[in-house]
mmCIF file of the N, C-alpha and C atoms, coordinates in Angstrom:
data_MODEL
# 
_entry.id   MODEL 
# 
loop_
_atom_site.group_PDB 
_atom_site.id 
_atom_site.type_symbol 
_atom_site.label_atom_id 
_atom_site.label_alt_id 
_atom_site.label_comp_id 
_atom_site.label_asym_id 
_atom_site.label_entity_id 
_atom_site.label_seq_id 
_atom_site.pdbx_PDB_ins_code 
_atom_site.Cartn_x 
_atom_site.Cartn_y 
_atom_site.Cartn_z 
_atom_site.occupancy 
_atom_site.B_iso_or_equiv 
_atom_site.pdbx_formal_charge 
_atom_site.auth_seq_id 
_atom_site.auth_comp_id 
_atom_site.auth_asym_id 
_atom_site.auth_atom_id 
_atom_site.pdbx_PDB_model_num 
ATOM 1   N N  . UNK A 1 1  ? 83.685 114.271 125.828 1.00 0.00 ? 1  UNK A N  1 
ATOM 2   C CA . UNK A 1 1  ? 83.016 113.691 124.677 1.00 0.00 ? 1  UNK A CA 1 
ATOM 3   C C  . UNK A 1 1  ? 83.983 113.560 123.506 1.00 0.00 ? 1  UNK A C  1 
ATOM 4   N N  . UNK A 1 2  ? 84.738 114.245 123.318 1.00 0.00 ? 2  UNK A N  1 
ATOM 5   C CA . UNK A 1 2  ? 85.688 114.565 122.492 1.00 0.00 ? 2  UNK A CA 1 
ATOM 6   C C  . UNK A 1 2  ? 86.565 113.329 122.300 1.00 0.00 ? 2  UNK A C  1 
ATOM 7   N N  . UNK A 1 3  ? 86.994 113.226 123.591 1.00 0.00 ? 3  UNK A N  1 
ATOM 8   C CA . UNK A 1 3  ? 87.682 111.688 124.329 1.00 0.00 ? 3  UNK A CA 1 
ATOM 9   C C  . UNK A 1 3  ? 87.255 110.421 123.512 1.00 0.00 ? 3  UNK A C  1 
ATOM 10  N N  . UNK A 1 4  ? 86.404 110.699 124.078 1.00 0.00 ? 4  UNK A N  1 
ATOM 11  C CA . UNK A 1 4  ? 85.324 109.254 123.463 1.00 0.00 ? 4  UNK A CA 1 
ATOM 12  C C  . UNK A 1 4  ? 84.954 109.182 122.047 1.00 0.00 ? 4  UNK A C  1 
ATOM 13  N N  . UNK A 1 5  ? 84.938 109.868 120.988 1.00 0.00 ? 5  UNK A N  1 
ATOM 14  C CA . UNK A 1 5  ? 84.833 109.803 119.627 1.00 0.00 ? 5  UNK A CA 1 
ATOM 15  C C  . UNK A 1 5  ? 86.223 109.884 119.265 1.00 0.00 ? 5  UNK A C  1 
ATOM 16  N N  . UNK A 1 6  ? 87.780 110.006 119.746 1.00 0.00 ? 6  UNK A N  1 
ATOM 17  C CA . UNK A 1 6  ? 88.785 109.502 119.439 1.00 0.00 ? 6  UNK A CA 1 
ATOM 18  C C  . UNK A 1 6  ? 88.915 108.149 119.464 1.00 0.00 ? 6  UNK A C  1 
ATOM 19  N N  . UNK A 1 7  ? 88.691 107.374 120.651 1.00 0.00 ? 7  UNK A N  1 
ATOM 20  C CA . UNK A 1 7  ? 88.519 106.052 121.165 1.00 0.00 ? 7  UNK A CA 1 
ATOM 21  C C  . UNK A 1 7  ? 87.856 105.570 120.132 1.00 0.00 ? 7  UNK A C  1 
ATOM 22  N N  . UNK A 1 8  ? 86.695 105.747 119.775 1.00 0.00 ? 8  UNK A N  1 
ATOM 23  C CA . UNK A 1 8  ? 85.784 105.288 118.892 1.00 0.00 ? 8  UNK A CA 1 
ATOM 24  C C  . UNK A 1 8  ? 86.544 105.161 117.404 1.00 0.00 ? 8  UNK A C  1 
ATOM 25  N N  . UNK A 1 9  ? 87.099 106.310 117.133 1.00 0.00 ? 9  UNK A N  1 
ATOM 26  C CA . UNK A 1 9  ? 87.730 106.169 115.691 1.00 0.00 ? 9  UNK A CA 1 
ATOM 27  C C  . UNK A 1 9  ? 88.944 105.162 115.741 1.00 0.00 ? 9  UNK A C  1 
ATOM 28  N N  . UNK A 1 10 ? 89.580 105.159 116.914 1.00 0.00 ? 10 UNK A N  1 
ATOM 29  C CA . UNK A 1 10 ? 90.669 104.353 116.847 1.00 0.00 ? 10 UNK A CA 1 
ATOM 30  C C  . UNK A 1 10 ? 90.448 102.804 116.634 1.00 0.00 ? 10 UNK A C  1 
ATOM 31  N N  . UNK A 1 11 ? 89.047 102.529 117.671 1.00 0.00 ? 11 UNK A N  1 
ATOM 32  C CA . UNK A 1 11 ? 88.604 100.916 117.891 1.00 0.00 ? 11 UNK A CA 1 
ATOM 33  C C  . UNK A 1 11 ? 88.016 100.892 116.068 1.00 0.00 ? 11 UNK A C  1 
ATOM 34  N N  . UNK A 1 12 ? 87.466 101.921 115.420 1.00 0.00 ? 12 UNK A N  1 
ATOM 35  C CA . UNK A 1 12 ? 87.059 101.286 114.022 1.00 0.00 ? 12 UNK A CA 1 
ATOM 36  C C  . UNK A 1 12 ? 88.012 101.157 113.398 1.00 0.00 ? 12 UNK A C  1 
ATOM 37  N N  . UNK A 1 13 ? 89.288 101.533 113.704 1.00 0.00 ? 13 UNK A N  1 
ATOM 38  C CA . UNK A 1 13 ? 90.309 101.580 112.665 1.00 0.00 ? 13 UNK A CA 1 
ATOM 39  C C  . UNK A 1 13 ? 91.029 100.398 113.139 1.00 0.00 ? 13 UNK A C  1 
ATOM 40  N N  . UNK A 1 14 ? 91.432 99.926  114.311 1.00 0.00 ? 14 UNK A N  1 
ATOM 41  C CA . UNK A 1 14 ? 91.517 98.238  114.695 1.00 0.00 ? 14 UNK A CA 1 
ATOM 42  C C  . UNK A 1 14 ? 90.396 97.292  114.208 1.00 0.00 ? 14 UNK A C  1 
ATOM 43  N N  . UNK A 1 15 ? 89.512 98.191  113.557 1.00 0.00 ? 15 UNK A N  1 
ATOM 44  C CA . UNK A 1 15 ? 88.287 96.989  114.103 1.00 0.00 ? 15 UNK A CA 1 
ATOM 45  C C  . UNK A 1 15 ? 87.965 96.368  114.895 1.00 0.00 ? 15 UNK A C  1 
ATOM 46  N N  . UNK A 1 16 ? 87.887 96.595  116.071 1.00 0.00 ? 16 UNK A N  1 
ATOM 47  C CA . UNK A 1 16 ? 87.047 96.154  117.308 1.00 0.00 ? 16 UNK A CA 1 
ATOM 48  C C  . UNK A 1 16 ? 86.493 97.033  117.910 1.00 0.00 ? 16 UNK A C  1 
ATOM 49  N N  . UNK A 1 17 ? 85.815 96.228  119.093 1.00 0.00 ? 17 UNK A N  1 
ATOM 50  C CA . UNK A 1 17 ? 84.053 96.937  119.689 1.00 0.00 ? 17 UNK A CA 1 
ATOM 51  C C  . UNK A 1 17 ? 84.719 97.576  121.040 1.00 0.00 ? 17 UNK A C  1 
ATOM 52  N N  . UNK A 1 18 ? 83.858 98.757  121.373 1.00 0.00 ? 18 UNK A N  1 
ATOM 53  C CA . UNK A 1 18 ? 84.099 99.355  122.457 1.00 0.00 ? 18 UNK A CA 1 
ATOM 54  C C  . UNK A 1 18 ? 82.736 99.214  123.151 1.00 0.00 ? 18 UNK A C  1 
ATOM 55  N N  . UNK A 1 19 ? 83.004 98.247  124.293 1.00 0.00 ? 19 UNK A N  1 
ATOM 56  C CA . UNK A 1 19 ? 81.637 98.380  125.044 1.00 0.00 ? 19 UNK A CA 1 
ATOM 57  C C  . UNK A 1 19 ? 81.585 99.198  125.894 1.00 0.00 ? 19 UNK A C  1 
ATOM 58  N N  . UNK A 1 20 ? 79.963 100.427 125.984 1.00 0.00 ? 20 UNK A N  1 
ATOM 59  C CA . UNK A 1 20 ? 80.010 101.177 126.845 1.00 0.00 ? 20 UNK A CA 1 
ATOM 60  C C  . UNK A 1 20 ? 79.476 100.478 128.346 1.00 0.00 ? 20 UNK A C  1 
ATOM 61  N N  . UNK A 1 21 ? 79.728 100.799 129.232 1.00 0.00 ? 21 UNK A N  1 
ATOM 62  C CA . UNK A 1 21 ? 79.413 100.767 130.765 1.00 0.00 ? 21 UNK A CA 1 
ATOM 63  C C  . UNK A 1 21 ? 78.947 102.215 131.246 1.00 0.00 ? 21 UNK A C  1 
ATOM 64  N N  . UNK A 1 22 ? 77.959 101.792 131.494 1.00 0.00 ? 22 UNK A N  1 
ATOM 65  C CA . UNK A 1 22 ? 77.218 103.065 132.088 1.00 0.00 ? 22 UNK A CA 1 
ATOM 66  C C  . UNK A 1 22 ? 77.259 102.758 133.569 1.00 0.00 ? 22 UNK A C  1 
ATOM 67  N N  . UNK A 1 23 ? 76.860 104.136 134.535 1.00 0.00 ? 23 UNK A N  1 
ATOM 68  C CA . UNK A 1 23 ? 77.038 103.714 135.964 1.00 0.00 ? 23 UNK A CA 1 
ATOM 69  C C  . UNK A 1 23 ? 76.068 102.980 136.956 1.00 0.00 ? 23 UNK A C  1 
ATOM 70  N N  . UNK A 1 24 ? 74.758 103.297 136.026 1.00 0.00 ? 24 UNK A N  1 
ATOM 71  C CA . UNK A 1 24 ? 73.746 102.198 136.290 1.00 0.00 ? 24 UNK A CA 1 
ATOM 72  C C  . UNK A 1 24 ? 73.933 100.701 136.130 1.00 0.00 ? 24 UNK A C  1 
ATOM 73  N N  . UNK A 1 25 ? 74.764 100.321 135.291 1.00 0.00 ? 25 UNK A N  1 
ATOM 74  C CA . UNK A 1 25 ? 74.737 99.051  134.966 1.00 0.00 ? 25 UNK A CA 1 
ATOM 75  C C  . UNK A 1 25 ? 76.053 98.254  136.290 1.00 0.00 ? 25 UNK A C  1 
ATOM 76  N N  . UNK A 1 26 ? 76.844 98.876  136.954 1.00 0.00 ? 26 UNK A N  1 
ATOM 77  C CA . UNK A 1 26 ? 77.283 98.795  137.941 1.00 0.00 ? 26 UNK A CA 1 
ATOM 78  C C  . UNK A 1 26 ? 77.200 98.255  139.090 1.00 0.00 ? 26 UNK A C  1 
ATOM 79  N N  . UNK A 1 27 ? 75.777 98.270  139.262 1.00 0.00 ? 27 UNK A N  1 
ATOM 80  C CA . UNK A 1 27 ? 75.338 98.138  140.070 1.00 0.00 ? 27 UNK A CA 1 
ATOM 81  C C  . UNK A 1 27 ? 75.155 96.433  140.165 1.00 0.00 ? 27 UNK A C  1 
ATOM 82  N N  . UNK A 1 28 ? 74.579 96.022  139.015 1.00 0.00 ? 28 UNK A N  1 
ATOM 83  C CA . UNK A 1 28 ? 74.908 94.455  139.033 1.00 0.00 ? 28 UNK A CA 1 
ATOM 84  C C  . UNK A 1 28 ? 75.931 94.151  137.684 1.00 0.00 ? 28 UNK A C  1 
ATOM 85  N N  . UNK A 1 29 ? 77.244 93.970  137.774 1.00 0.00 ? 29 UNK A N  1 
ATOM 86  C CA . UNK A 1 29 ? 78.035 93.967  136.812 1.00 0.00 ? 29 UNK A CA 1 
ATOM 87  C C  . UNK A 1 29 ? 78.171 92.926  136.033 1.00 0.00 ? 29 UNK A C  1 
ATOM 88  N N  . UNK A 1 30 ? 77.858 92.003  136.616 1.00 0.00 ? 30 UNK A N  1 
ATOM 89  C CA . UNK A 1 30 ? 78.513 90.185  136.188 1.00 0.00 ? 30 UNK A CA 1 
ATOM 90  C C  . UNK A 1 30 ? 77.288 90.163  135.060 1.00 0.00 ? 30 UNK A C  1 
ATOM 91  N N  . UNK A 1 31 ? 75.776 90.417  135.589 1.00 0.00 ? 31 UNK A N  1 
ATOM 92  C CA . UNK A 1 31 ? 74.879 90.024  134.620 1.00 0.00 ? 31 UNK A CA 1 
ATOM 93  C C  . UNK A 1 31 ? 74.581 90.859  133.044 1.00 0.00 ? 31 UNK A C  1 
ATOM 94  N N  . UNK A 1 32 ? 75.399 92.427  133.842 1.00 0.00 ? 32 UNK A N  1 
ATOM 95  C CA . UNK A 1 32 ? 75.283 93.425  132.661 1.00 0.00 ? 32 UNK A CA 1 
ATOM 96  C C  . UNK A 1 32 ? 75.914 93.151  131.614 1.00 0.00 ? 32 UNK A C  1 
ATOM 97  N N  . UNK A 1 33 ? 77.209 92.830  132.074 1.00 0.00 ? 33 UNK A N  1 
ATOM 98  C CA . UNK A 1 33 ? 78.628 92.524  131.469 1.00 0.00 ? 33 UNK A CA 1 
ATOM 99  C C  . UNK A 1 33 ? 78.196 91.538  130.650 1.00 0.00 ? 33 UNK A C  1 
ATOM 100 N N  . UNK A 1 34 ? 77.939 90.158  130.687 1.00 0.00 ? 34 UNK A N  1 
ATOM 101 C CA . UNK A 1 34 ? 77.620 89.331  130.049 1.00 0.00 ? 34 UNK A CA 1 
ATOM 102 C C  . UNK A 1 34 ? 76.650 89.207  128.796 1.00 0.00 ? 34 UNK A C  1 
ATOM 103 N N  . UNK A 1 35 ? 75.275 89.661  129.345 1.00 0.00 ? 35 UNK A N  1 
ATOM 104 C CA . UNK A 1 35 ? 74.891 90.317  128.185 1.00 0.00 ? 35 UNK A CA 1 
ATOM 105 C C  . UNK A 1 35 ? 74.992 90.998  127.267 1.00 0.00 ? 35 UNK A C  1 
ATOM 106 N N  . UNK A 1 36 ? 76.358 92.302  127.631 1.00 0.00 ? 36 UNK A N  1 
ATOM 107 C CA . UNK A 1 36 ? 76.554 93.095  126.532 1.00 0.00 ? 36 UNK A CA 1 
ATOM 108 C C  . UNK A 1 36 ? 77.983 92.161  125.610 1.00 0.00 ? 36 UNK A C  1 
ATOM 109 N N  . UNK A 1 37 ? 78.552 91.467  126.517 1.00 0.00 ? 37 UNK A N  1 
ATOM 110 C CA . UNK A 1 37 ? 79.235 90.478  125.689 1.00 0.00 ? 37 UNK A CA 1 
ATOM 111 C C  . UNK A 1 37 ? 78.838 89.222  124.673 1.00 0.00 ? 37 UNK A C  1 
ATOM 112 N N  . UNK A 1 38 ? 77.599 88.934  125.432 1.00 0.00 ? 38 UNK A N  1 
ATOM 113 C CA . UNK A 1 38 ? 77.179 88.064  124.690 1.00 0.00 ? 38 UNK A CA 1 
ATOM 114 C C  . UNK A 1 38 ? 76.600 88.283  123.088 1.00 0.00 ? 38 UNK A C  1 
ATOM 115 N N  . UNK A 1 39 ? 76.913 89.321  123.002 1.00 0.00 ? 39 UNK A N  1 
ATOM 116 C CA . UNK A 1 39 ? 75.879 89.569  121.457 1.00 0.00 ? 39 UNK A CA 1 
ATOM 117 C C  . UNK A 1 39 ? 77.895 89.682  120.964 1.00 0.00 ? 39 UNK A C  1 
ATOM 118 N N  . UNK A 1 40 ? 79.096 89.710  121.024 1.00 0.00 ? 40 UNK A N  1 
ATOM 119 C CA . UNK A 1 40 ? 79.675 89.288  120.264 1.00 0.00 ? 40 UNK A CA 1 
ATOM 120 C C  . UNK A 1 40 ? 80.687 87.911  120.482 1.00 0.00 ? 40 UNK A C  1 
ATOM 121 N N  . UNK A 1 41 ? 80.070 87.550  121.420 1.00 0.00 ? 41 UNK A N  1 
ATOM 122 C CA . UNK A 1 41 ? 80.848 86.173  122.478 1.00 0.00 ? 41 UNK A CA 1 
ATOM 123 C C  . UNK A 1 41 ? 79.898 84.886  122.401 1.00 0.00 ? 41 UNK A C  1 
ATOM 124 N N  . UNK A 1 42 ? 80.112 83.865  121.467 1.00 0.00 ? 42 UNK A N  1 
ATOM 125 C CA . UNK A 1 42 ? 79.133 82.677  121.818 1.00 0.00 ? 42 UNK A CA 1 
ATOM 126 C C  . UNK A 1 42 ? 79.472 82.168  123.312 1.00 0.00 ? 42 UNK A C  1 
ATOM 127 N N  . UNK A 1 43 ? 78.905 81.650  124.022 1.00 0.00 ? 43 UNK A N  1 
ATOM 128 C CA . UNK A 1 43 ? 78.378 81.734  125.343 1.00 0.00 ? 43 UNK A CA 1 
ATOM 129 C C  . UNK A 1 43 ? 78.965 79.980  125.055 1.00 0.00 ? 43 UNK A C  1 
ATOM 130 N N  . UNK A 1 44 ? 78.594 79.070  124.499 1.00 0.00 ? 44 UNK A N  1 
ATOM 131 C CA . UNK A 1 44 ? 79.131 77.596  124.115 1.00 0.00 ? 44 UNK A CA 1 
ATOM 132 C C  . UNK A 1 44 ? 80.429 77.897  124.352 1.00 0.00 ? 44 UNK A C  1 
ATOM 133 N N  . UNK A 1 45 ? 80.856 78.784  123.849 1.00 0.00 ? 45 UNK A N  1 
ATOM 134 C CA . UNK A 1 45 ? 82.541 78.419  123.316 1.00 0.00 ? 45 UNK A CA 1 
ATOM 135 C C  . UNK A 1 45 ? 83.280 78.791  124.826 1.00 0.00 ? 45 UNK A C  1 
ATOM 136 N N  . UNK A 1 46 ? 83.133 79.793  125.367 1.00 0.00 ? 46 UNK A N  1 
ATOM 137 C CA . UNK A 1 46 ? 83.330 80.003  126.651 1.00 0.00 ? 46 UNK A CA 1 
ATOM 138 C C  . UNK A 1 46 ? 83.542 78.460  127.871 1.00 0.00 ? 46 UNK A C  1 
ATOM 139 N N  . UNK A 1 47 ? 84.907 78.502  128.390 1.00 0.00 ? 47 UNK A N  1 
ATOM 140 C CA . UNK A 1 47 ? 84.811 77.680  129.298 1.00 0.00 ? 47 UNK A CA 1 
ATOM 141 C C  . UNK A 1 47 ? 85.066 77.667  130.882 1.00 0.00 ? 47 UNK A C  1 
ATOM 142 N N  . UNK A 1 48 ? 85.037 77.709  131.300 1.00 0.00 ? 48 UNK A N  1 
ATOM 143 C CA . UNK A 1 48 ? 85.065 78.052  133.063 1.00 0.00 ? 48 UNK A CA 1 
ATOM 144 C C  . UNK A 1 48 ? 86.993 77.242  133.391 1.00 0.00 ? 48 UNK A C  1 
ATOM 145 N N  . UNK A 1 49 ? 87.651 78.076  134.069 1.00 0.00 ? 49 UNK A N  1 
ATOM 146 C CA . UNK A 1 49 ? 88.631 77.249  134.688 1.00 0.00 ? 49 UNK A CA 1 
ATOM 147 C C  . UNK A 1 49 ? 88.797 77.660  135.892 1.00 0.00 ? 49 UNK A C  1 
ATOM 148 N N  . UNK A 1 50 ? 89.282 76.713  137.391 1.00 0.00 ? 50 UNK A N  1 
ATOM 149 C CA . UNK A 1 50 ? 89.682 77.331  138.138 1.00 0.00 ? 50 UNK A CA 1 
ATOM 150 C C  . UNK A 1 50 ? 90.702 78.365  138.139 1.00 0.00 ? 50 UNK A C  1 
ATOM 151 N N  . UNK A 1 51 ? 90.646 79.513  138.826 1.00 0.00 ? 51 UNK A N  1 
ATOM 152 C CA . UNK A 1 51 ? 91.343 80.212  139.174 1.00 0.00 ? 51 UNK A CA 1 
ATOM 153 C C  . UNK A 1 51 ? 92.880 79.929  139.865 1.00 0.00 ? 51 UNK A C  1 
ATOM 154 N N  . UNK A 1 52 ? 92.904 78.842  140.565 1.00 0.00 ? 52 UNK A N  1 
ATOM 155 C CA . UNK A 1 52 ? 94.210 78.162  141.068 1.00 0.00 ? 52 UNK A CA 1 
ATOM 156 C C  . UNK A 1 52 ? 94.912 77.413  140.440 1.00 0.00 ? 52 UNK A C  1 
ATOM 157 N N  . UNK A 1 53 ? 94.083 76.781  139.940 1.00 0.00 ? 53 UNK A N  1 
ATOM 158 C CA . UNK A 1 53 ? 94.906 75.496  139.488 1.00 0.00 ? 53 UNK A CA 1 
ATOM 159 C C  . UNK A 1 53 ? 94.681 75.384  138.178 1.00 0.00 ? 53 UNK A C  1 
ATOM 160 N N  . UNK A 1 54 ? 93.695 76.028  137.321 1.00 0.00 ? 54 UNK A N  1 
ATOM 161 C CA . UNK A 1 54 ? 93.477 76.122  136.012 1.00 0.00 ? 54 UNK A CA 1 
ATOM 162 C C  . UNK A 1 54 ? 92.859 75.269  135.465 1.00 0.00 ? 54 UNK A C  1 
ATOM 163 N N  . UNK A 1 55 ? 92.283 74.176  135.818 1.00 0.00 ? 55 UNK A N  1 
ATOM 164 C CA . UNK A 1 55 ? 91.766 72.941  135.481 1.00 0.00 ? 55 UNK A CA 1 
ATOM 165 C C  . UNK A 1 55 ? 90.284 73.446  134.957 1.00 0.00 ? 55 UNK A C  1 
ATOM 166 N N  . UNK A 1 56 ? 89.609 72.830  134.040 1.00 0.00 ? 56 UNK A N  1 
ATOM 167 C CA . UNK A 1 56 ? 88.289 73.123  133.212 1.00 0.00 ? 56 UNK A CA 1 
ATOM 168 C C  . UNK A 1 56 ? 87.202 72.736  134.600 1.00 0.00 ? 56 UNK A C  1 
ATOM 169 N N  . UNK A 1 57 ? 86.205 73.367  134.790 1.00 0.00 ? 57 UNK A N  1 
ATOM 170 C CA . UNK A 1 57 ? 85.603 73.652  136.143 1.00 0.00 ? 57 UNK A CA 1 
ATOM 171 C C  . UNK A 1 57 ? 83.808 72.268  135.244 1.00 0.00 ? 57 UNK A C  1 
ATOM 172 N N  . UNK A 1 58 ? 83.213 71.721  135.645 1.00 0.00 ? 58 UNK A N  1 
ATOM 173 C CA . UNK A 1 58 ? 82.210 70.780  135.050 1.00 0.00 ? 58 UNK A CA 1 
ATOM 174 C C  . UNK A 1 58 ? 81.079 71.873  135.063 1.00 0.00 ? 58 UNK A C  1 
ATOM 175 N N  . UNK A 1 59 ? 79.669 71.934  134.629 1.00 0.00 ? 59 UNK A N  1 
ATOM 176 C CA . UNK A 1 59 ? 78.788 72.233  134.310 1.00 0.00 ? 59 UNK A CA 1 
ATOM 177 C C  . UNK A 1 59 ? 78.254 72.869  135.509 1.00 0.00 ? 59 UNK A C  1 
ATOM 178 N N  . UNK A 1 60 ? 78.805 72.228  136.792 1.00 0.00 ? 60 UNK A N  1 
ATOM 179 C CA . UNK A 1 60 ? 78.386 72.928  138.076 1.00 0.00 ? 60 UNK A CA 1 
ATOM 180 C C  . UNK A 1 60 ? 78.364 74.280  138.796 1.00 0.00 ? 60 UNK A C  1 
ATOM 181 N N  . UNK A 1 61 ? 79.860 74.703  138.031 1.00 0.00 ? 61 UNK A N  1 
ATOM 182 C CA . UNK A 1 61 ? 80.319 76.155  138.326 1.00 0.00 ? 61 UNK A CA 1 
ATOM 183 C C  . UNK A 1 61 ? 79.974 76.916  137.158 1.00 0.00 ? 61 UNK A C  1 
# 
């Protein structure tokens, strides 16, 4: 615990967010993840690229 309220003081003193992950949320990650990103990530601005080739992926993926 100790750990973790260092971390914490350090991310306020950068100013940035430390998102927690709990081990429940694990279990489905992609949808957890997103949501807890989304409250500081506009979701618009975000764009999809392939992984290979890097090219902007259309509305499909």
């Amino acid at each position: 615990m100790k750990r973790k309220e260092e971390k914490l003081t350090l991310y306020r003193k950068g100013k940035l967010t430390l998102i927690s992950i709990e081990d429940i949320m694990l279990k489905d990650i992609y949808t957890n993840l997103e949501t807890e990103l989304s409250r500081f990530i506009k979701r618009d601005i975000i764009k999809r690229h392939c992984p290979n080739c890097g090219i902007e992926l259309d509305k499909r993926f």
